[in-house]
N, C-alpha and C positions, 0 to 999 in steps of 0.2 A: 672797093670801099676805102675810102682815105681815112684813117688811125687817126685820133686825136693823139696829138705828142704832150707826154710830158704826166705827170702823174696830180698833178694840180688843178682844178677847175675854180675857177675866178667867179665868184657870185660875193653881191651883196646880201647879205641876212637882214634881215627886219629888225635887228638893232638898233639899227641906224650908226652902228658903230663902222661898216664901211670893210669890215673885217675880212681876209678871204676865207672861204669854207672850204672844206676838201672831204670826200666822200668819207674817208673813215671817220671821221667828228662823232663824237658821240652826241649827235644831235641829230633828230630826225628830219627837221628842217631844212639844214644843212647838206643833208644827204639826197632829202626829195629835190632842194633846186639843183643840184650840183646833176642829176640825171635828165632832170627838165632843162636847163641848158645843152644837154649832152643828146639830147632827141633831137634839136633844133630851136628853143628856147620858145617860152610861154607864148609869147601871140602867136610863131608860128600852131604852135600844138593847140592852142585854143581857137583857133581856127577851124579843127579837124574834128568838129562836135559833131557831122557825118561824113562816115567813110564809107567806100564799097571797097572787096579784095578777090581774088581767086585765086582758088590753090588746086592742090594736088597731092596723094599722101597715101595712107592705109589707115584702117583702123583696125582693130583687134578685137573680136570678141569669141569669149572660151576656145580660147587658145586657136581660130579660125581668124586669117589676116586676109585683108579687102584691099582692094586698089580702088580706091575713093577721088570724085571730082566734087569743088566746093565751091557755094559763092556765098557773099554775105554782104549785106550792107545794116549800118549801125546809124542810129540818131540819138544824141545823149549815151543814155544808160539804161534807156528801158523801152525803145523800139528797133526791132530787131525784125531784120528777116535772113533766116538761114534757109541754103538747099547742100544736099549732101545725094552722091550718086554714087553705084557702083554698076556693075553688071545685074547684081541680085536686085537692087531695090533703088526707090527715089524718094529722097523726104524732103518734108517743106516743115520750116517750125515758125512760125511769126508769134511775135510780143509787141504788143501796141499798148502802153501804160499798165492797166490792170487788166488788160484780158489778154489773149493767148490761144493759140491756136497748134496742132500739127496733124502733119497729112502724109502717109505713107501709101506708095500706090494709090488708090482708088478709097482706104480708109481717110476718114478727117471728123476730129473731132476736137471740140473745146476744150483748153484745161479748165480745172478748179484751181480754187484758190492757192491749192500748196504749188501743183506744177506750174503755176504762174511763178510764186515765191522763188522757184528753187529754178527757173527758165531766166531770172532776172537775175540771180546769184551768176550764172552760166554767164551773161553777156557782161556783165560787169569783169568779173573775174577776164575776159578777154580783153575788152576795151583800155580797163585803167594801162596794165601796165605798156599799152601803145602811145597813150598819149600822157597821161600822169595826173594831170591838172586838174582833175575832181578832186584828189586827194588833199587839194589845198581849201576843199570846205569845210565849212563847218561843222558837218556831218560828222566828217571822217575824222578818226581819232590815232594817233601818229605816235608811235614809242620804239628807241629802236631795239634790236632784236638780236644783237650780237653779231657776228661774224662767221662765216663759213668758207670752205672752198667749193667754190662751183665747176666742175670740170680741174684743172691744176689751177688754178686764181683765184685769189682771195677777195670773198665779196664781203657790204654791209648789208645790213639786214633792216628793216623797217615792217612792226607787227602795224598789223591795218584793224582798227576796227570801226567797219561801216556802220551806214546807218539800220541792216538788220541785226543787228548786233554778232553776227559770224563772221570772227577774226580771221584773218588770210596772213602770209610772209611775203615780201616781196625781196628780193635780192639784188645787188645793184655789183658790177665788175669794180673794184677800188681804183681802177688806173682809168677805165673811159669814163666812169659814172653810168654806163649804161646797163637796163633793167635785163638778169640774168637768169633767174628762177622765179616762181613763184610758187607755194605751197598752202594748200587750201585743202579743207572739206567740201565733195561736193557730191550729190546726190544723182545717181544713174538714172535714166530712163525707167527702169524698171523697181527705182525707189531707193536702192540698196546704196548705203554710203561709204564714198571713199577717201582717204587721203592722196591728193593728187599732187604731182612736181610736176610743172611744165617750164620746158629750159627755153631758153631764147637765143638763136643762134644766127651768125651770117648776116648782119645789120647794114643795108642797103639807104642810100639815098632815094626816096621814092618821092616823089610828089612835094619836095620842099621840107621833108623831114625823114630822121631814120628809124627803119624798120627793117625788124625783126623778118629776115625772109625763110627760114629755118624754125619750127615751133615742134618738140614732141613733150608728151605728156603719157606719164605712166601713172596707174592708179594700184594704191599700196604696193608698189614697190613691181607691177606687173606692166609690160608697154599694154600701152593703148591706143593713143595716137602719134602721128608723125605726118607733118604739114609742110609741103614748100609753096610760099605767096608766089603765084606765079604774075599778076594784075593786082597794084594798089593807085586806086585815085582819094583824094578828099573833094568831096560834095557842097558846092555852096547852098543845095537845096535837094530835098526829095520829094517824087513824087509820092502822095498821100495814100495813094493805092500800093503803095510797094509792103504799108504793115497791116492790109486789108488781108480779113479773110483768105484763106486762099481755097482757090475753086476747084 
């Protein structure tokens, strides 16, 4: 991966003032373009409104770690098809607007209303900090959130709150502008709610922008997962069967 040089990212702000921004600005604005140039800049990333990926990783559950295969492909923010594999098991989770589906083994069954809500929080929470650029709607509401160090380097910080009203952190590296952490609430399988960090690591040129090929996520303070993208394309379409039921 080729280093962006130099501690300074060159954006126009919406002032019209023409002014350069640089990640640490106490401006949220400032900070969200200075990483959306730093992904590839806005039409490339708005172009990536569906993507497919595959990975490869473990996951952790009571204290018992899995060697996991994944694939996923995404349209917007709220269609979604996940599969997740190990030796023990096979899941399928699909989200098509307001309804939702998942399928383990030979079980499948519809969500309700909430594991819709909280299946939608899920894809969200993964998509945005890939490509950024929802976050420039009107929806989304932008304050920044002070500074931290992420690994030894020093990030800025931008508090999120969407349009369900469940604010998230997103962290951004002050030297590439690229998105470092994220930290969110988010609610398990089995209902119970965590505080989750998921770090971003190892940022490759895939497909005409960069990504995160490195992803782990620990939930209050315990690992959980650990992802490496092994296959990323952007999709200039999907097939409509892909957020159907699955059989």
């Amino acid at each position: 991966m080729k280093r962006l040089l130099g501690t300074v990212l060159v954006i126009v702000v919406g002032s019209g003032l023409g002014r350069p921004a640089r990640a640490d600005e106490k401006d949220p604005t400032a900070i969200l373009d200075a990483a959306i140039k730093a992904l590839g800049g806005e039409e490339k990333l708005k172009k990536a409104e569906a993507m497919t990926w595959k990975g490869k990783g473990t996951i952790t559950f009571n204290d018992n770690e899995r060697n996991i295969q994944l694939q996923a492909t995404v349209q917007g923010l709220d269609h979604y098809r996940g599969e997740i594999e190990s030796d023990e098991f096979h899941g399928v989770t699909v989200l098509s607007g307001n309804k939702g589906w998942r399928k383990f083994g030979d079980n499948a069954n519809e969500m309700d209303e909430d594991a819709v809500a909280n299946t939608k929080r899920t894809v969200y929470l993964q998509v945005i900090p890939a490509t950024l650029v929802a976050l420039k709607g009107k929806d989304f509401k932008l304050e920044v959130a002070g500074e931290e160090k992420v690994g030894d380097k020093p990030a800025a910080g931008i508090k999120v709150t969407p349009p369900d009203g469940k604010p998230f952190t997103l962290y951004f590296d002050k030297e590439s502008g690229l998105p470092v952490k994220l930290v969110a609430r988010v609610v398990g399988f089995r209902g119970d709610e965590y505080t989750q960090e998921t770090t971003y690591k190892d940022y490759k040129d895939l497909d005409g922008i960069k990504k995160a090929t490195k992803i782990e996520s620990k939930r209050d303070g315990e690992k959980f997962r650990e992802e490496e993208i092994t296959e990323f394309k952007i999709l200039d379409k999907v097939d409509p069967k892909t957020f159907a039921e699955p059989e």
